[in-house]
matplotlib code that plots the C-alpha trace (Angstrom):
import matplotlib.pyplot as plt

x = [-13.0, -11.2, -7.2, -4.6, -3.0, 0.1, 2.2, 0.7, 1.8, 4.5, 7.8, 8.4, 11.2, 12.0, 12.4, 12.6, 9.5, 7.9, 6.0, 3.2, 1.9, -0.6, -1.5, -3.5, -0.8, 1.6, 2.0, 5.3, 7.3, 10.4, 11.8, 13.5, 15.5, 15.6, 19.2, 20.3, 23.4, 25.6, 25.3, 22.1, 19.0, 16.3, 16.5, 16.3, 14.6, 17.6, 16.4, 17.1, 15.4, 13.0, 10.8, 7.3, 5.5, 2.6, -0.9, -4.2, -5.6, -9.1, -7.5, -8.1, -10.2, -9.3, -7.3, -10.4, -9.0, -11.5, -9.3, -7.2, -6.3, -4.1, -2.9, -1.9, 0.0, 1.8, 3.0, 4.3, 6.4, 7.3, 8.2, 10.1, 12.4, 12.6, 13.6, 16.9, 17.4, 16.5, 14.8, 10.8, 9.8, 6.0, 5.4, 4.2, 2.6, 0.1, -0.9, -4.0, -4.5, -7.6, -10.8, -9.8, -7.4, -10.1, -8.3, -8.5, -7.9, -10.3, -10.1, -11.6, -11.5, -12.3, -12.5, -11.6, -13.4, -10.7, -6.9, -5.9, -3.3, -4.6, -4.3, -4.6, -8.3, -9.1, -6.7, -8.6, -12.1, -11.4, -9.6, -12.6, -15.1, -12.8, -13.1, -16.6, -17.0, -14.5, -16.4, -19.3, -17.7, -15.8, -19.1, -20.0, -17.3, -18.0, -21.5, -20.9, -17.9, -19.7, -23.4, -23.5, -25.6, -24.3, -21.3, -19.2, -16.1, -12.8, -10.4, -6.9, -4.9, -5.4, -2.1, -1.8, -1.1, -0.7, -1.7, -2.1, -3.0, -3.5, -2.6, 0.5, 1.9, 2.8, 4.5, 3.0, -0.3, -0.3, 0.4, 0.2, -2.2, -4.2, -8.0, -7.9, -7.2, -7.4, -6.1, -5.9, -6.4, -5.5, -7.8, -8.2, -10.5, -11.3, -14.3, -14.9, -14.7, -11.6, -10.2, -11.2, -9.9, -6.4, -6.7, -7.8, -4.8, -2.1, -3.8, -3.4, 0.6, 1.1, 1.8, 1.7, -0.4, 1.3, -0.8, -2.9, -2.4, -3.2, -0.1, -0.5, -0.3, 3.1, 4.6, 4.0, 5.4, 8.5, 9.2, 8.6, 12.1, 13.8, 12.0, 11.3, 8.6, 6.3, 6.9, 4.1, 3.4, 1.4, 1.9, 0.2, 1.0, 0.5, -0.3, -1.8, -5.5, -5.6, -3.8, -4.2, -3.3, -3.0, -2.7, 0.1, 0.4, 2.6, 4.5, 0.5, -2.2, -5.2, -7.3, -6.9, -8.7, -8.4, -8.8, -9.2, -7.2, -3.3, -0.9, -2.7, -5.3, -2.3, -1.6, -5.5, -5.5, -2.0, -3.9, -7.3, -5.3, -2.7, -5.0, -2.2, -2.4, -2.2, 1.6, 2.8, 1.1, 2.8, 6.0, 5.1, 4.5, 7.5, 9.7, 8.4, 8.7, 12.7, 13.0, 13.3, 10.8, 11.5, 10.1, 6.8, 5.8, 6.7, 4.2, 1.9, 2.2, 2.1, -1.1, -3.1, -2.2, -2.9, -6.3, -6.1, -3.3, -6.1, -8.5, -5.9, -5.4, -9.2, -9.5, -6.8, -8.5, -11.8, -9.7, -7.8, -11.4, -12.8, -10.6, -13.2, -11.8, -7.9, -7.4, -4.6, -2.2, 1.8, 3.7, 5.7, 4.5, 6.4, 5.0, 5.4, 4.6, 5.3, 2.3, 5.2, 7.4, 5.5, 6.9, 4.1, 2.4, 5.1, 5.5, 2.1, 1.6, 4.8, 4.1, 0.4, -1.4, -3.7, -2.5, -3.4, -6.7, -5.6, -4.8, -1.3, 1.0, 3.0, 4.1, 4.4, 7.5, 6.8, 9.5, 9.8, 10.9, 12.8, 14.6, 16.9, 13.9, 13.0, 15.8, 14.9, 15.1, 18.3, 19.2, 22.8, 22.0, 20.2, 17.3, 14.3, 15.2, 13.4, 9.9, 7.7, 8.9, 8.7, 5.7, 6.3, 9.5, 7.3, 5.5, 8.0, 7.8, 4.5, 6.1, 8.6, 5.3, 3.3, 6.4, 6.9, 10.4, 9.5, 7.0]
y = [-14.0, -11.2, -11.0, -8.9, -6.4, -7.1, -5.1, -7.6, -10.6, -13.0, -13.7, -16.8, -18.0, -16.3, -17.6, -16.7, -15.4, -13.7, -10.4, -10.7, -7.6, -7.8, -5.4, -4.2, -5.2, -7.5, -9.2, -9.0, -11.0, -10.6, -13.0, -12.3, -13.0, -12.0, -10.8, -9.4, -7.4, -7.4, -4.7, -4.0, -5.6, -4.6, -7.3, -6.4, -8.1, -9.0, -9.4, -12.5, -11.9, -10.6, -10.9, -9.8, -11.8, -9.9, -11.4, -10.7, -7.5, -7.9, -10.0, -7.6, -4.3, -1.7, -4.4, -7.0, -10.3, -11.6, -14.2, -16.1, -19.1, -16.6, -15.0, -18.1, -19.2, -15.6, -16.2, -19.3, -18.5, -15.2, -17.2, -19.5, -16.6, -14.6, -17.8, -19.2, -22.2, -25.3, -23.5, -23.7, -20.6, -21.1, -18.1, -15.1, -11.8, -10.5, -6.4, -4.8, -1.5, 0.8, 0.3, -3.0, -1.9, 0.7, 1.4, 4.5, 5.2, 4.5, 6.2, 4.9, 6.3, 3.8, 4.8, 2.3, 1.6, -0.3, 0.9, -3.2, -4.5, -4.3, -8.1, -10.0, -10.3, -6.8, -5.9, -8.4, -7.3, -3.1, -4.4, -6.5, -3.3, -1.0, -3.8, -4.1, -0.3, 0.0, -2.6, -0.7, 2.1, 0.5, -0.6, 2.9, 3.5, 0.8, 1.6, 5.0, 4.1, 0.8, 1.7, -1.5, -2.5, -4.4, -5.8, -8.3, -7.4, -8.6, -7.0, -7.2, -5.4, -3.9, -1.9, 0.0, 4.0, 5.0, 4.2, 5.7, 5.8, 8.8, 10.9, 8.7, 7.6, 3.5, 0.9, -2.2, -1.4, -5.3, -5.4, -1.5, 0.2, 3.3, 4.7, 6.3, 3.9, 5.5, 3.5, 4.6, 1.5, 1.7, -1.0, -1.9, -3.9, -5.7, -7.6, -10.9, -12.1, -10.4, -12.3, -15.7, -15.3, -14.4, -17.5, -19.8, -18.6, -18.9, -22.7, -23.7, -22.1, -23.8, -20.6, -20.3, -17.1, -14.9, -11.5, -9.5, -6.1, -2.0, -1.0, 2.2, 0.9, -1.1, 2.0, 3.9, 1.5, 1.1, 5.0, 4.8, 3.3, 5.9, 9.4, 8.8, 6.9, 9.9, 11.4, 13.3, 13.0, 12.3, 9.2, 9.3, 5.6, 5.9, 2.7, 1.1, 1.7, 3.8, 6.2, 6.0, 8.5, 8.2, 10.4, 9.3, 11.5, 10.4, 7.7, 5.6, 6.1, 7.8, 7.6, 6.6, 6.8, 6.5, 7.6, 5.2, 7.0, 5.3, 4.5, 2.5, 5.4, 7.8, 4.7, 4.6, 8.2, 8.0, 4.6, 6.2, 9.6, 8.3, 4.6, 2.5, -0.9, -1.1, -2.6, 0.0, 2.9, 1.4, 1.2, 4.8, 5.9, 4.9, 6.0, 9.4, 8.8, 8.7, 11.3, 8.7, 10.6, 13.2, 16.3, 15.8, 12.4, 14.4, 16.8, 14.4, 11.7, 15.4, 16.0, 13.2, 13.3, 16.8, 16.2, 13.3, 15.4, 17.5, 15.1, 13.3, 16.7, 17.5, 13.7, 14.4, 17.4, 15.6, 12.9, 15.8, 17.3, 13.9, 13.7, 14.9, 14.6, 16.2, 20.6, 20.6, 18.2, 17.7, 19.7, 15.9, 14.6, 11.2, 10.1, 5.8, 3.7, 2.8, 4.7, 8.0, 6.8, 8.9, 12.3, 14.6, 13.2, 14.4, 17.6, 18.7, 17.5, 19.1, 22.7, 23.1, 25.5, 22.6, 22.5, 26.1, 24.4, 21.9, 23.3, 22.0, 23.3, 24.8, 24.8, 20.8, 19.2, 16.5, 13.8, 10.5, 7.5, 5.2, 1.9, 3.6, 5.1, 1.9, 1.5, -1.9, -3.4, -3.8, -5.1, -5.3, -6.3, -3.2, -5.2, -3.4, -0.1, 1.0, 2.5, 0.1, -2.4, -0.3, -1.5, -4.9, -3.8, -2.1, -5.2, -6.9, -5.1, -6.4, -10.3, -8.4, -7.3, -10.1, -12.5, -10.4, -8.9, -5.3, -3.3]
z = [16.5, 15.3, 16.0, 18.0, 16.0, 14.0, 16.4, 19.2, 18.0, 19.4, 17.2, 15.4, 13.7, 10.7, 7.1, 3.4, 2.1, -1.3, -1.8, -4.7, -6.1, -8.9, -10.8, -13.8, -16.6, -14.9, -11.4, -9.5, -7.1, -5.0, -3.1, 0.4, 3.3, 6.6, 7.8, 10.9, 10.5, 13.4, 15.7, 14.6, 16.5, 13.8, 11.1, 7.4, 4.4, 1.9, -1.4, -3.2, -6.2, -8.6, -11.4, -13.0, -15.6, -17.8, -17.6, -20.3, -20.7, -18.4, -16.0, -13.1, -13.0, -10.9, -8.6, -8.9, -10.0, -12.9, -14.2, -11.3, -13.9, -15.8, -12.6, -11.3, -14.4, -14.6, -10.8, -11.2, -14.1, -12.1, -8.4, -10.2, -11.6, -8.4, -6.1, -5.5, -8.1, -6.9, -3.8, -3.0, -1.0, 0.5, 2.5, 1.0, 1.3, -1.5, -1.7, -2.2, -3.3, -4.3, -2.5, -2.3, 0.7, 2.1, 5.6, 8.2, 11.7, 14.6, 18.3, 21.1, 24.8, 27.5, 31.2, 33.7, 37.4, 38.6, 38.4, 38.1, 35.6, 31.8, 31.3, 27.7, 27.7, 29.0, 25.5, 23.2, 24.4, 23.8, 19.7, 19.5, 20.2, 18.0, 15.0, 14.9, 15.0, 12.1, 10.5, 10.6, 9.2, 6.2, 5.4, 4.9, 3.2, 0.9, 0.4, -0.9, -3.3, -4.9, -4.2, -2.5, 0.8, 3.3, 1.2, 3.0, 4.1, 5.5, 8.2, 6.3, 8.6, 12.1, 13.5, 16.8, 15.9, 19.2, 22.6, 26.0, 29.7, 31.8, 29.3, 28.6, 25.8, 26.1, 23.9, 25.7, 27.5, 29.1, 32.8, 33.2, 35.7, 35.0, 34.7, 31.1, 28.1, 24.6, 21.4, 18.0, 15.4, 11.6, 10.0, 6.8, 4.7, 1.6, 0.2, 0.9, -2.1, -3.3, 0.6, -1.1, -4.7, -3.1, -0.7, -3.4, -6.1, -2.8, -2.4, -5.6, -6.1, -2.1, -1.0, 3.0, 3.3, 5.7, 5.4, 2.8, 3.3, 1.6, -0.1, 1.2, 4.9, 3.9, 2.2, 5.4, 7.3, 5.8, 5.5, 9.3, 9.7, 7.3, 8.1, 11.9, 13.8, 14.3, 11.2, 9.1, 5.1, 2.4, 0.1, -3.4, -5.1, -9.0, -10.8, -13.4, -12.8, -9.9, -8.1, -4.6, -1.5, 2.1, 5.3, 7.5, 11.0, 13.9, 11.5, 11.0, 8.3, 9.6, 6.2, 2.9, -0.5, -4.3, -7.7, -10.8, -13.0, -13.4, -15.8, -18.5, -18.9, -20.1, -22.6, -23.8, -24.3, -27.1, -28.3, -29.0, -30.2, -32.4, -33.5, -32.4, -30.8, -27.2, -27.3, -29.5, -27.3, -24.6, -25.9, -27.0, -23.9, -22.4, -25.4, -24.1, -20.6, -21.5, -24.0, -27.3, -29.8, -32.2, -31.6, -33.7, -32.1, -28.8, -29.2, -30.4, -27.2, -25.1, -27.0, -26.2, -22.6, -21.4, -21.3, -18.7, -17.0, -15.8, -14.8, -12.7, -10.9, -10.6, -9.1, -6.4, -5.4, -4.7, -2.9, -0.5, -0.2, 1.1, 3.7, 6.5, 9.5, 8.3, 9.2, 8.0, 5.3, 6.0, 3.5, 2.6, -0.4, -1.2, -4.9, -5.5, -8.1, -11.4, -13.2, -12.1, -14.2, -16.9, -16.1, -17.0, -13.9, -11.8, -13.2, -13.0, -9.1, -8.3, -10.3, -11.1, -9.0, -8.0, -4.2, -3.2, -3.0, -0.3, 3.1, 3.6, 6.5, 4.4, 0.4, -0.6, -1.5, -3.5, -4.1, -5.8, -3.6, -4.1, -2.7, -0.8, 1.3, 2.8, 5.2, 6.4, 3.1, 1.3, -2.7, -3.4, -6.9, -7.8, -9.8, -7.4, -7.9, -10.4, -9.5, -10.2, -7.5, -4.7, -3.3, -2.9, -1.7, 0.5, 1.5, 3.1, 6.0, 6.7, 6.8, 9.8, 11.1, 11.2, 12.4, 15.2, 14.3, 14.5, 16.2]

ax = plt.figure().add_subplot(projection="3d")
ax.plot(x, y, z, "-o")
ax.set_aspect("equal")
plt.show()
């Protein structure tokens, strides 16, 4: 049967819990808290800790896990680290990113005969009409990114964007009387089999699987609490194999999509161009990234990457042009992930006449975030502040989601 919302669940008791974000070169952890400052109702998740641990090259392909014994021996080494000495944390929340976190928005208007109280059932039936519509169309979706029929998917996350009756806005629509219920639903989805592998590597570490969920829909999230609960932007997440790029209006995600271009193909291009192993082209890269070349191997590294500078671009034109059902983009760009660290990437989103294309508001204003842009989580060691653990900073806020301590 499929389930409430996250933003309809009932709280439970709170506890430490662990973020897992695995990606193309390395997986990372962080371990948390939940804290309730006084005077402030909203708890926050206090970071306890933090580590990442590299795993094979072709251990996952564009977020698809094809090796989970060398996953699960990267995460234990990397839970153990992040966690407390001598303290087991089971619960845990793994991302998903790419098509693997395919999610968009879904409206449905419902008109009611009788004006009796919406009661819990009346709820459940209208979510369970809106997820098998969405299922439908992830399916779709699916089928025209893979060329696959019929492929078997999973609902990952299903959050209320906004909901009204009569007209009305409403924060709780249980127990309310009215004649015109419309609800706007951010699903998302992942393939089955993709649902199992991360349930069978959680089984094996005894990991209490709280949620799977897009790291695109956690990102918005968390901004959510630090640029306003209606607020408007774009979110492009740059990172190892792809770069993905979400809508948010009104504080939700209405659609998002990717691009499997990241990090590592800026390395590939300085390892095929300058015939270096792949260590040394990364170590390369980021020697660039921070200004540590001479001037020659500058221009070389700058060489070999211009090329793929431009297809990134032309990729993340496609991506704005596939956004049907969008008139018009916000002019907030907010740029995540660690695949940004390379600062090319930056500089040509930011100043390349490749936006005039895209019908934003106004001119963009693209910035980088950071940990201090996720209000509800705090780090007063300073060890996730670096780039590439914002997003499963980021995924914290789905644990305060699913537990019920937020809306």
């Amino acid at each position: 049967m499929f389930q409430l919302p996250f933003n309809f669940k009932q709280q439970k008791k709170p506890s430490k819990f662990l973020t897992i974000d695995i990606g193309s070169n390395e997986v990372k952890v962080i371990a948390f808290n939940v804290v309730t400052q006084d005077g402030h109702l909203t708890p926050k998740a206090s970071v306890l800790g933090i580590a990442k641990k590299e795993i094979l090259p072709e251990t996952t392909r564009s977020g698809s896990i094809t090796d989970s014994n060398d996953v699960i021996q990267a995460l234990k080494t990397a839970i153990t680290q992040a966690s407390p000495e001598d303290e087991t944390i089971k619960d845990a929340v793994f991302g998903v990113s790419g098509i693997l976190g395919t999610g968009f928005m879904i409206t449905v208007k419902v008109g009611r005969k009788s004006t009796s109280q919406i009661s819990k059932k009346e709820l459940q039936n209208n979510f369970e009409k809106i997820h098998e519509e969405a299922y439908d169309i992830a399916q779709g979706i699916f089928r025209d990114m893979t060329g696959l029929e019929d492929l078997d998917l999973k609902m990952i996350t299903s959050s209320v964007v906004y909901a009204k009756l009569d007209g009305h806005l409403m924060d709780d629509l249980e127990g309310k009387t009215g004649r015109k219920l419309e609800i706007a639903v951010y699903t998302a989805f992942t393939p089955t089999y993709h649902f199992n592998t991360i349930h069978d590597i959680a089984s094996k570490l005894g990991l209490n699987l709280i949620a799977i969920a897009p790291t695109t829909y956690s990102l918005a999230k968390a901004l959510s609490y630090s640029k306003g609960a209606d607020y408007d932007a774009v979110l492009i997440d740059v990172g190892g194999d792809i770069t993905d790029v979400a809508v948010v209006f009104g504080g939700g995600i209405v659609a998002s999509r990717s691009i499997e271009i990241g990090g590592n193909h800026f390395t590939r291009a300085i390892e095929k161009g300058m015939l270096l192993p792949p260590r040394e082209a990364e170590l390369r890269k980021i020697s660039y990234s921070f200004e540590r070349l001479n001037e020659s191997d500058e221009m070389l590294v700058q060489g070999h990457i211009d090329n793929l500078l431009d297809i990134w671009l032309h990729g993340l034109d496609v991506v704005f042009s596939d956004f049907t059902g969008v008139k018009m983009f916000s002019s907030n760009v907010y740029v995540a992930g660690g695949g940004i660290i390379l600062p090319d990437l930056f500089e040509v989103l930011s100043k390349e006449p490749w936006a005039k294309s895209v019908p934003f508001k106004s001119p963009p204003e693209f910035s980088k975030l950071s940990i201090d842009d996720l209000k509800l989580v705090e780090d007063m060691s300073g060890n996730s502040y670096s780039l590439e653990y914002i997003i499963p900073a980021a995924l914290s806020i789905v644990y305060l989601e699913a537990k019920g301590l937020i809306d």
